[in-house]
DRENSE-517164 format. One record per residue (C-alpha): x, y, z; residue in one letter. Coordinates in pm, whole numbers, padded with zeros to 5 digits, always signed. Each point is the difference from the previous one (the first is absolute). Example, Ala and Ser with C-alpha at 12.3 -4.5 7.8 and 13.67 -1.06 7.14 Angstrom:
2
+01230-00450+00780A
+00137+00344-00066S
***
This chain:
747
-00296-01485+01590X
+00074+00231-00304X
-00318-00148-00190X
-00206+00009+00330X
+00071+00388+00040X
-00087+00070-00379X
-00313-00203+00064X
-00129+00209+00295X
+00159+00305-00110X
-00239+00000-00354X
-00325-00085+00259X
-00012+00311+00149X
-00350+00052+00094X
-00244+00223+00201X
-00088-00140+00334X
-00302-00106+00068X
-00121+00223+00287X
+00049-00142+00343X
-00170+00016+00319X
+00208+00221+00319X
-00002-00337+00200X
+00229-00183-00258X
+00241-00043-00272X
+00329+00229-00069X
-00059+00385+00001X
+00281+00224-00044X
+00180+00314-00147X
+00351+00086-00156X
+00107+00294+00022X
+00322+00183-00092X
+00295+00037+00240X
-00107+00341+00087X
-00348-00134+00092X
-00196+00078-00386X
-00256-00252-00114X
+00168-00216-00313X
-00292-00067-00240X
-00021-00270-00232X
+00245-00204+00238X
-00017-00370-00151X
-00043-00213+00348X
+00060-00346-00043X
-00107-00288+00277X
+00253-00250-00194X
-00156-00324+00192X
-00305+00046-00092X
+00049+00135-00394X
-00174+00316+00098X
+00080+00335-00085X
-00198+00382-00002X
+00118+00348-00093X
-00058+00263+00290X
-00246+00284-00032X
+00103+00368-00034X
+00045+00028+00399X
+00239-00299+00003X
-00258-00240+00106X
-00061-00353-00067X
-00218-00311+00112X
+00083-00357-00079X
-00293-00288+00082X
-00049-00267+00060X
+00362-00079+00141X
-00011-00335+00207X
+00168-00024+00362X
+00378-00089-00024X
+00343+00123-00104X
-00042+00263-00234X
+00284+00222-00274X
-00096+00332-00115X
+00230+00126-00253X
-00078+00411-00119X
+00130+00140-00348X
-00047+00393-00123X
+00166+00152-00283X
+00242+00193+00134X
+00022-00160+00319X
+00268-00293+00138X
-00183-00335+00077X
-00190-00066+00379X
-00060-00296+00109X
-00173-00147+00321X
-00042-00323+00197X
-00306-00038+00223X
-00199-00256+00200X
-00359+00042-00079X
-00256-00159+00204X
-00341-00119-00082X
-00308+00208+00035X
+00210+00324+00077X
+00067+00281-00213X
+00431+00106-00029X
+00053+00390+00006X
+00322+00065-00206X
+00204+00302-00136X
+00282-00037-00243X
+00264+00270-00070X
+00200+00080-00319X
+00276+00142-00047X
+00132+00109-00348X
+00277-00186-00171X
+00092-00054-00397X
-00018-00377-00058X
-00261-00135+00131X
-00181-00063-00272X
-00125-00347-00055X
+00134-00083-00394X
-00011-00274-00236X
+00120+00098-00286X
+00406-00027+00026X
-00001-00379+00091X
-00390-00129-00027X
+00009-00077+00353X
-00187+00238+00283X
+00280+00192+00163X
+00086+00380+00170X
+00110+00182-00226X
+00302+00046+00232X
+00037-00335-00034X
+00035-00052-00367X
+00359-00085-00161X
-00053+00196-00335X
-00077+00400-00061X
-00321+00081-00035X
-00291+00276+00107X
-00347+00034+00038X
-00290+00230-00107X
-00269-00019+00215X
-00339+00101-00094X
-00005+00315+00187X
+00308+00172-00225X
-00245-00175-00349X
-00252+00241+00160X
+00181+00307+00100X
+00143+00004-00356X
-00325+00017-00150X
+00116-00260-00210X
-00254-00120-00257X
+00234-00334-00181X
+00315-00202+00143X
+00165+00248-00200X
-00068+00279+00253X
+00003-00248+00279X
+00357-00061-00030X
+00205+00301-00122X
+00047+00137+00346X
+00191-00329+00075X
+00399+00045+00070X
+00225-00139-00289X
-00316-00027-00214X
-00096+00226-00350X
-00266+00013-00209X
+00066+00118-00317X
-00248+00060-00305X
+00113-00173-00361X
-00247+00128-00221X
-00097+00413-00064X
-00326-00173-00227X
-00136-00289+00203X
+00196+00109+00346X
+00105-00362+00084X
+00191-00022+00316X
+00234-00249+00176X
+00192-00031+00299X
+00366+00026+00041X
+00197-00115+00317X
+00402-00030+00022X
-00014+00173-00303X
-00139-00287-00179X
-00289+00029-00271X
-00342-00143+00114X
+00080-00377-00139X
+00259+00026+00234X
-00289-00016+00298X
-00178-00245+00083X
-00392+00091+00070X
-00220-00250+00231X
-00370+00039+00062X
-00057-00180+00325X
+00326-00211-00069X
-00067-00097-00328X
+00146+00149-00318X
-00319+00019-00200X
+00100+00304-00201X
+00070-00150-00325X
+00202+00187-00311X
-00344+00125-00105X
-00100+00103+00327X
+00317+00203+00090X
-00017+00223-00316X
-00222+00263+00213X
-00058-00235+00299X
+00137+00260+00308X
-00270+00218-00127X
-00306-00224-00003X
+00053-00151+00342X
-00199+00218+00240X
+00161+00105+00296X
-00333-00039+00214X
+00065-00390-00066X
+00318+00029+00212X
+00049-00075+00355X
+00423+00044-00014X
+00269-00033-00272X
+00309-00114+00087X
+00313+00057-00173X
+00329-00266+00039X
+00287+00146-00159X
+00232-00219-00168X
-00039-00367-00102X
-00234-00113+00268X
-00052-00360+00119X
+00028-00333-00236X
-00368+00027+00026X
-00013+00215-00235X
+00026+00041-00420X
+00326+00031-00109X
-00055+00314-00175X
-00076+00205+00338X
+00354+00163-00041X
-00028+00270+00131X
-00298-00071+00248X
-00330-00089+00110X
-00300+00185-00001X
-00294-00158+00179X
-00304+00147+00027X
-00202-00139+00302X
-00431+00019-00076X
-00236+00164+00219X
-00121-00288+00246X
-00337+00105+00214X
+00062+00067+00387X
-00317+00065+00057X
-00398+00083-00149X
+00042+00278-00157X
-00036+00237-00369X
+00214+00278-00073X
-00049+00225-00296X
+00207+00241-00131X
-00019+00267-00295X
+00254+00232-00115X
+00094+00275-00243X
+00304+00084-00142X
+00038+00323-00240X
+00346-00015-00174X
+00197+00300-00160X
-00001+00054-00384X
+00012+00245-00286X
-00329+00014-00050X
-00107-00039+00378X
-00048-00198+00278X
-00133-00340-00079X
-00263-00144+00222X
+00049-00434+00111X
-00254-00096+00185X
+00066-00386+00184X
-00219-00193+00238X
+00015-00322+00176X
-00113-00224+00211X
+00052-00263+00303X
-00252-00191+00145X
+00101-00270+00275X
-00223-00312+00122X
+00167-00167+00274X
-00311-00208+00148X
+00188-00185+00303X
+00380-00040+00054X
+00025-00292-00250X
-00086+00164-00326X
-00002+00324-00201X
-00090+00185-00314X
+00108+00278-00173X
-00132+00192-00251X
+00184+00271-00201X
-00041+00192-00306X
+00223+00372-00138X
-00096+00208-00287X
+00226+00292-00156X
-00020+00200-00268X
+00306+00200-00045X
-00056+00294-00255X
+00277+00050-00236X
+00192+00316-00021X
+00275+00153-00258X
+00290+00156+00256X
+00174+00177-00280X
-00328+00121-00262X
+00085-00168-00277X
-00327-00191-00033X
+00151-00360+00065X
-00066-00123+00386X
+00241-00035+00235X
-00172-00197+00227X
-00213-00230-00121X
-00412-00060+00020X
+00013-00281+00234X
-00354-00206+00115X
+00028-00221+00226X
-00261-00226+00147X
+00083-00266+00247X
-00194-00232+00231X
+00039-00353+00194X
-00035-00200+00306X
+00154-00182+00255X
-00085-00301+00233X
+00199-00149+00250X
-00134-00287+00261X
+00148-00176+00284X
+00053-00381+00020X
+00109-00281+00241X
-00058+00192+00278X
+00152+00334-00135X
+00313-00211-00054X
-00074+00041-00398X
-00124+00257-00222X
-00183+00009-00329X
+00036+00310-00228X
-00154+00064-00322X
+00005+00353-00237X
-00131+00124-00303X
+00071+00319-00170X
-00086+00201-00347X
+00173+00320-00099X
-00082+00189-00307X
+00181+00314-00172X
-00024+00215-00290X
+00351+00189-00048X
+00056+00244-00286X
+00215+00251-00090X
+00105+00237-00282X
-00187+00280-00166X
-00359+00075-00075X
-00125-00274+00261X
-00360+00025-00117X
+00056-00121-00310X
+00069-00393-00097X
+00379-00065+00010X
+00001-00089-00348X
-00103+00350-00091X
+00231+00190+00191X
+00482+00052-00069X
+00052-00192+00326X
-00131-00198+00220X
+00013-00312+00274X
-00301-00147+00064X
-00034-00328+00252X
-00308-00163+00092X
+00075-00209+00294X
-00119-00283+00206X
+00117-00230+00301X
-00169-00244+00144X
+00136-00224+00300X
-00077-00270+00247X
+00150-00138+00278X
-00070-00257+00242X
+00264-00108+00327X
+00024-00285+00258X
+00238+00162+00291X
+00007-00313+00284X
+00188-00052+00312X
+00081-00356+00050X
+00175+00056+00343X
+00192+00210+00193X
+00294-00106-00270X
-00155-00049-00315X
-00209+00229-00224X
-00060+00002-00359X
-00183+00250-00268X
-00138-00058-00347X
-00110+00261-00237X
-00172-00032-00374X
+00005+00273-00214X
-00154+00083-00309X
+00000+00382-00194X
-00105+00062-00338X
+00136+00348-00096X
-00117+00146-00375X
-00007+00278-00193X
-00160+00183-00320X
+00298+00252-00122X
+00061+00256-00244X
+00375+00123-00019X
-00033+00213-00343X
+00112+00357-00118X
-00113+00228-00317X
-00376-00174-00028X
+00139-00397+00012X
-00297-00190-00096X
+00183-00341+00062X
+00137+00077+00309X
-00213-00187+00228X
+00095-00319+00174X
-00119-00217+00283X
+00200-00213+00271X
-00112-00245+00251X
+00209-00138+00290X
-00177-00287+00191X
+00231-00121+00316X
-00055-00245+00229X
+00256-00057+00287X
+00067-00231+00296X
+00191+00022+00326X
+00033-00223+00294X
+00241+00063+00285X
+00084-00201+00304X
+00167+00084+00341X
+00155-00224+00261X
+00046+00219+00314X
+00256-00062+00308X
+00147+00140+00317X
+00272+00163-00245X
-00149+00066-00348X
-00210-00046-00282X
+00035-00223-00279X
-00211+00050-00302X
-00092-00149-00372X
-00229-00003-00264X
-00085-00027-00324X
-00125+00251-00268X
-00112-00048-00332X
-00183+00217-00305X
-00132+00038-00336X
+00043+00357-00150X
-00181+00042-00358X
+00064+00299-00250X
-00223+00075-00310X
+00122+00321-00112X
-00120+00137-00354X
+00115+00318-00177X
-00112-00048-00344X
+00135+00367-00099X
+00346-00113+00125X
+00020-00375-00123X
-00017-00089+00374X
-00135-00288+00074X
+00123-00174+00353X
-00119-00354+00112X
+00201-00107+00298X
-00084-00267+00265X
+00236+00023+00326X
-00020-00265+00236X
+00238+00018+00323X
+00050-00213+00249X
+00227+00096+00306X
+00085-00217+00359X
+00159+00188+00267X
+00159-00073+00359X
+00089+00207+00238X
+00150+00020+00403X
-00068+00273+00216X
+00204-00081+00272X
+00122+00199+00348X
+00359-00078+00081X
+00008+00100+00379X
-00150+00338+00132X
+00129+00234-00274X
+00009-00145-00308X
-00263-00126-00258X
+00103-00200-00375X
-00212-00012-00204X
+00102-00246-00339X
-00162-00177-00281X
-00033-00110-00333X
-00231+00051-00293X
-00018-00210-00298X
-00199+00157-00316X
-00079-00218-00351X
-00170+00276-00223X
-00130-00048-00333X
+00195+00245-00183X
+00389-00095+00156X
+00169-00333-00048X
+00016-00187+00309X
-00024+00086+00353X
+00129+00315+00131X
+00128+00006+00392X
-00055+00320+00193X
+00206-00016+00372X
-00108+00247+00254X
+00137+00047+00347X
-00024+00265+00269X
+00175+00064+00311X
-00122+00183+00293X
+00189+00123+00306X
-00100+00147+00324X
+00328+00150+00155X
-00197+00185+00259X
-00391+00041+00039X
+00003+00305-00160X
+00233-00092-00320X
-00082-00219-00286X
+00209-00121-00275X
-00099-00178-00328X
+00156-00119-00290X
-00184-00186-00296X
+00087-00148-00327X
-00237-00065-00296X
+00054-00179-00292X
-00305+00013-00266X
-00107-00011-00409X
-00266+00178-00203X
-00105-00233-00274X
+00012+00085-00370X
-00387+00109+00035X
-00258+00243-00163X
+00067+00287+00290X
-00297+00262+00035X
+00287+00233-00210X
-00121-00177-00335X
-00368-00055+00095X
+00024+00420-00020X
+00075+00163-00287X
+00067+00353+00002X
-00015+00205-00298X
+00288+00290-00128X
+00051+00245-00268X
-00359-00168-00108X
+00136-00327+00001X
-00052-00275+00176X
+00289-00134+00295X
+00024-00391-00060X
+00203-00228+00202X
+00070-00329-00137X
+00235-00265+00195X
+00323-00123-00191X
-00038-00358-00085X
+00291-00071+00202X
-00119+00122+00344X
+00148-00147+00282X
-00118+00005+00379X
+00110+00318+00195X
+00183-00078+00315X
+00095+00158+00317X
+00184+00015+00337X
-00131+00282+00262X
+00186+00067+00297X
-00070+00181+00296X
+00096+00107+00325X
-00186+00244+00271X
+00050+00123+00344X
-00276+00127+00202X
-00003+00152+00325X
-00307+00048+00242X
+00139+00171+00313X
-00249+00111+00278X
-00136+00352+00035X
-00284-00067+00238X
-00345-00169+00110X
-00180+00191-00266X
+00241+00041-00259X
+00215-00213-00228X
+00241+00003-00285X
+00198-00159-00249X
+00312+00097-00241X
+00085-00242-00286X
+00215-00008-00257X
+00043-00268-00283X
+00252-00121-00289X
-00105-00164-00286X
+00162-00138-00318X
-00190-00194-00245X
+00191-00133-00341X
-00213-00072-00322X
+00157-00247-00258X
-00131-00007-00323X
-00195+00290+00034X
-00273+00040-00172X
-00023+00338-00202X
-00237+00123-00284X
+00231+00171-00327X
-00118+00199-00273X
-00046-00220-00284X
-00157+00169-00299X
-00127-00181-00338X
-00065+00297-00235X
-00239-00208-00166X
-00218-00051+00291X
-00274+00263+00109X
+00119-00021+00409X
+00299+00057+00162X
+00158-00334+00107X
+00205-00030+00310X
+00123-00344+00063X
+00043-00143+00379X
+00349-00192+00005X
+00251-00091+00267X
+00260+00276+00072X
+00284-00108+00223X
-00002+00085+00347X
-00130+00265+00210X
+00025+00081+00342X
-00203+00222+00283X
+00148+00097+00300X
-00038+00241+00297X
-00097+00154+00349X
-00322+00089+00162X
-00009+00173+00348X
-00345+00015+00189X
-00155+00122+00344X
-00299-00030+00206X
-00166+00165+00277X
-00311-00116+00195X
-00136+00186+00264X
-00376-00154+00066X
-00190+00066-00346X
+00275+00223-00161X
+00213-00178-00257X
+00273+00135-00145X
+00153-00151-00352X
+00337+00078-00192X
+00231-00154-00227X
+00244+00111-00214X
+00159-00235-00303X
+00364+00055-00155X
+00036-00288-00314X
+00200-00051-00339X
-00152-00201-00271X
+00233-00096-00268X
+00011-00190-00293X
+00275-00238-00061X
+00049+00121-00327X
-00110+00342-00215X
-00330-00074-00170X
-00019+00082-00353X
-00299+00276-00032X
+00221+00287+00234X
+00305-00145+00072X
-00063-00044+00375X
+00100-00221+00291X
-00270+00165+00234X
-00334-00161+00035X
-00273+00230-00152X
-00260+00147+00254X
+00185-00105+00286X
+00082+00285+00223X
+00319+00077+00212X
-00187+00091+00349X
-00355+00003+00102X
-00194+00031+00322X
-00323+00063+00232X
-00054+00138+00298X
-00377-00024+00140X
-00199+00087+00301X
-00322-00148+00178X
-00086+00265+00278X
-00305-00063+00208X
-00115+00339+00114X
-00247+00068+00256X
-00417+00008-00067X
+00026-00329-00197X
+00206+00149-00295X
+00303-00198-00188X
+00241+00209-00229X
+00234-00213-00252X
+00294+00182-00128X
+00236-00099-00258X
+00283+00136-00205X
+00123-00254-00285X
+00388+00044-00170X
+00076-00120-00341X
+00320+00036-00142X
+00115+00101-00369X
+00034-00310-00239X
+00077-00083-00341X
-00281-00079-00266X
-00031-00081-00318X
-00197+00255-00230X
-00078-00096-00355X
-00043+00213-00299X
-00346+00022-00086X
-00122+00381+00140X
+00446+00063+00040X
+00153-00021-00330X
+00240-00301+00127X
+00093-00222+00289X
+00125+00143+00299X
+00102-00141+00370X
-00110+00236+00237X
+00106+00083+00367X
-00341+00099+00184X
+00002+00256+00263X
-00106-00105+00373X
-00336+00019+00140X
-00098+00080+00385X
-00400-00041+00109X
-00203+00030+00242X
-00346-00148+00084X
-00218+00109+00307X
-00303-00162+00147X
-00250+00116+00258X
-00248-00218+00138X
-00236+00060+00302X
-00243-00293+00145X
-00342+00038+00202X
-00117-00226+00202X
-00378-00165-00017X
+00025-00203+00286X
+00067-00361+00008X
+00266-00078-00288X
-00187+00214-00213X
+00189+00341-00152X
+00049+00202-00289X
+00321+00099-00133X
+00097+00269-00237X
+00287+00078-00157X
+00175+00312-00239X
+00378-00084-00181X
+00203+00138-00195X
+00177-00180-00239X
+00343+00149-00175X
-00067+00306+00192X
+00308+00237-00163X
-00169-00173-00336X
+00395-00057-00159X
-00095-00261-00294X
+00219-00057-00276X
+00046+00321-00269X
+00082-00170-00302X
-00243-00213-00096X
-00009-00087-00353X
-00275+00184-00168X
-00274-00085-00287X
-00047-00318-00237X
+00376-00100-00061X
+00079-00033+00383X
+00218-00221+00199X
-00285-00178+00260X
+00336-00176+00174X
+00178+00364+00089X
-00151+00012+00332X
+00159+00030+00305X
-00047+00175+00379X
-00340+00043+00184X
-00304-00203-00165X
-00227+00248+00076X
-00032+00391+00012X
-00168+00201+00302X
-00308-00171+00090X
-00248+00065+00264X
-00189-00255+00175X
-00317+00033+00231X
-00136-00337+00144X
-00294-00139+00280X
-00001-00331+00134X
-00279-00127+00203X
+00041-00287+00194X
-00308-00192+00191X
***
């Protein structure tokens, strides 16, 4: 039944218009009696499904005479569902009513199996696509930071390389899925949260904490699954956008632009088309003539086709994609990078395909296989003080497979698969006597129950089993969560995660940052063992009622996650060298632990959002550079609060204030005459967005939007300054102020 509802769910198509006399015609509307558009209504007997229309409305033909379930989903909204007779030749009059609740939300992320969100064992949230647009976000990168428990933190002050932290974990830590499927390779993940277009994403959803068996062992501390755009009905949308952003000498003008076009011909099959351009301008915060964000180009385009089989029992899906970039940063930009004291240059290239075979067998059995391939590569120029030699090149071809299995019952779930893949480096950085050539092939089986045990409580166990390449023999990764139900309004859970990151090339090598004009290299001792890890959690969540038209929820959540054999880069000098070496080795033990509160409030279309994290992250020993048991860039307490506020006249206001913490981080001499370990103040931010829609009849509108990004523009005050600069001392909000002025057209 899981399968069945992920099959209709992704067929969402426009009805094809129906005569008074006959069919289904309807309209959901909001406790208090307001139209809900964009409603998906589902007829699950008959594998059909339509969105409703700005008044609420919807039509579903032909529907043949019979016994007949309607089940009704809106964001925001709790699951309706109806039972009806209808009888042939006659036309059945309905109206369905919502009434906001917080876990509804139909996720398949935490387990790969359909379920409420309510319903799932192990911690996790969603973004849905209406927060990606009221953030004006233009990359994942933007999509996600207003997610509780989540950061995203810029590495680099040349090249402005990101990643994305969650229980205080570095981005390795996280594991990041496109559509289920981790085809992000080393390569790929260097820059990778800021070349996938947010436009391409229907929802992201975040599980914090090991996850299910179904999953790599290195998703520590989570999952991150971003969820495509899939067609509901005929339809384009374009979209172009401006954003000016604060610097010394001015305000620097990005212009973006993208576009959606959807072909659903029929309620079997659909296209989509997409396609994003951006060209962010570079600007130099402080004026010393070296950027501090980073020209960035971005073109990106691809397609989508999904078709239904075996009398919409089965599903065929098939994508393509191409993403191009040009990144650089330093000084004197116009110039070539060879002629100028610093400067990170990356010519980049992805190009991915995908094809799936999703199939219900019966009412118990479904099963899903996916083939992956990605071929990520770069030209590269990491060179300071006019480096003729410091170009390099590196190709990263991947190819991956998944299959996974479920066996449904009256009680539970059980699932297996098996995943297997082929991960090829070809680094080469002549100027540095780099040269990497590594082949990993992985090949994982997993098994897992998700089992109720009476009314309240849910287990959910397994086992994974991982033979990699680069670690002697096979590596066993238990996971287990517990969910209980005390009353309907309380939920407990408690998980435990046991994973391994392999000694691998990590996207921290494939970058090399540059310092004191030198160049940052990170070679792996020859000794390098596999990392391992045990995560623990435990959360309590409570959802009491407030009302027909309003809902919330207050959380809070444990977690404690120890790191054996920790990997950690030391400085590791040879005088007779021109780079600075830093050597990646295993360092003892570390360990991560904390609290994060949250609450929620729904009332109809207003959301409210806030979360507040209290963690430690220590290191089982002092490391050698400072002396210091506290992990680097890891702060004490950080936090979000954000609004969504529909106002009246078809205007939406987003408002969000973002808390980050002091830290520790490691400066190096270079522009400061030696090596220092600084405590960074704390930052508090605040974006605002206005948008306002009009109507031009049908499903047709325009919609325009204003924001402000880092309104009180706080951004961090000392940045290293001119050729001899440490890229690596960065830390707070990515950005300065920004302003960003946007109009979407959809027909």
């Amino acid at each position: 039944m899981a399968a069945l509802l992920a099959l209709i769910g992704a067929a969402r198509s426009a009805a094809i218009p129906c005569p008074a006399e006959t069919g289904i015609h309807g309209v959901v509307v909001a406790a208090a009696g307001r139209p809900v558009a964009g409603a998906a209504v589902t007829l699950t007997t008959m594998s059909s499904s339509v969105v409703t229309s700005e008044d609420g409305r919807f039509c579903l033909h032909p529907v043949n005479a019979g016994e007949h379930r309607l089940v009704v989903y809106a964001e925001g909204y709790g699951l309706a569902e109806r039972e009806f007779v209808v009888e042939d030749g006659r036309a059945l009059k309905v109206e369905i009513r919502l009434r906001a609740a917080f876990g509804e939300e139909m996720v398949v992320t935490a387990t790969r199996t359909r379920k409420r969100l309510a319903e799932v064992p192990l911690h996790m949230q969603t973004v849905p696509r209406s927060r990606i647009e009221s953030v004006a976000a233009r990359t994942l990168a933007d999509a996600v930071e207003w997610t509780r428990g989540v950061r995203v933190e810029t590495t680099c002050q040349s090249c402005n390389s990101s990643q994305i932290r969650l229980l205080g974990l570095r981005g390795p830590y996280a594991q990041l899925l496109v559509d289920g499927q981790p085809t992000l390779s080393s390569l790929a993940m260097v820059y990778g949260i800021e070349q996938l277009p947010a436009r391409l994403i229907d929802t992201i959803e975040v599980v914090r904490g090991g996850g299910s068996p179904a999953y790599g062992a290195g998703a520590v501390a989570g999952v991150i699954n971003l969820i495509p755009h899939h067609p509901d009905h005929t339809h384009v949308e374009a979209d172009a956008r401006s954003e000016r952003m604060s610097g010394a000498a001015g305000a620097a003008e990005t212009p973006s632009y993208s576009l959606v076009a959807d072909w659903t011909p029929g309620s079997q099959r659909a296209v989509t088309f997409h396609g994003q351009v951006d060209r962010v301008a570079p600007v130099d915060v402080d004026g010393d003539g070296f950027s501090d964000v980073s020209i960035r180009d971005l073109d990106a385009v691809g397609a989508r086709y999904h078709e239904f089989f075996l009398e919409g029992s089965a599903r065929l899906a098939a994508e393509v994609n191409q993403m191009t970039e040009f990144r650089r940063g330093g000084d004197r930009l116009h110039l070539p990078p060879e002629q100028v004291d610093v400067a990170e240059q990356l010519d980049s290239s992805r190009r991915s395909a995908s094809v799936s075979w999703l199939h219900t067998v019966s009412p118990r059995w479904d099963w899903r296989a996916t083939a992956s391939h990605a071929a990520t590569g770069r030209a590269s120029y990491y060179g300071a003080g006019g480096d003729p030699g410091a170009f390099g090149s590196t190709r990263n071809p991947l190819w991956v497979f998944d299959s996974h299995v479920n066996r449904g019952g009256a009680q539970g779930t059980v699932s297996f698969g098996v995943q297997g893949a082929a991960d090829l480096i070809d680094d080469r950085q002549p100027a540095y006597g780099r040269v990497i050539r590594e082949t990993y092939r992985s090949v994982s089986g997993f098994a897992q129950d998700d089992r109720r045990i009476g009314d309240r409580v849910t287990l959910l166990y397994g086992l994974r089993v991982d033979r990699h390449s680069a670690v002697d023999g096979p590596i066993v990764s238990p996971r287990a969560a517990l969910m209980w139900t005390p009353r309907s309004d309380l939920t407990v859970r408690v998980s435990h995660s046991a994973g391994f990151l392999p000694p691998a090339v990590f996207d921290e090598e494939l970058h090399i940052a540059l310092l004191g004009g030198k160049a940052m290299v990170v070679r792996d001792d020859p000794g390098l063992r596999e990392e391992t890890s045990a995560a623990r959690m435990v959360s309590l969540e409570w959802r009491p009622e407030v009302g027909r038209r309003t809902s919330m929820v207050v959380d809070s959540t444990l977690f404690d996650t120890r790191i054996d054999d920790l990997f950690h880069s030391l400085e590791a000098d040879d005088p007779a060298t021109p780079e600075l070496e830093f050597v990646r080795t295993n360092f003892g033990r570390a360990r991560v632990r904390g609290v994060e509160v949250g609450w929620g409030l729904r009332r109809g279309r207003l959301t409210v959002d806030a979360g507040f994290a209290w963690q430690q992250a220590e290191l089982g020993d002092a490391e050698p550079d400072f002396g210091s048991r506290m992990m680097f860039r890891t702060p004490e307490e950080y936090g979000t609060v954000s609004v969504q506020w529909p106002l009246p006249r078809a205007f939406d206001l987003f408002a969000g204030l973002r808390y980050t913490g002091s830290m520790l981080a490691p400066h190096y001499a270079g522009y400061i005459p030696e090596d220092r370990l600084e405590v960074t103040p704390s930052f508090l931010t605040w974006d605002l967005g206005l948008s306002r829609r009009f109507a031009l009849g049908g499903d047709r509108r325009v919609t325009a939007t204003v924001a402000v990004r880092n309104l009180t523009d706080l951004y961090q005050r000392d940045l290293d300054r001119g050729p001899f600069r440490d890229p690596s001392y960065v830390y707070g909000p990515r950005f300065p102020r920004s302003l960003v002025v946007g109009l979407k057209v959809d027909l």
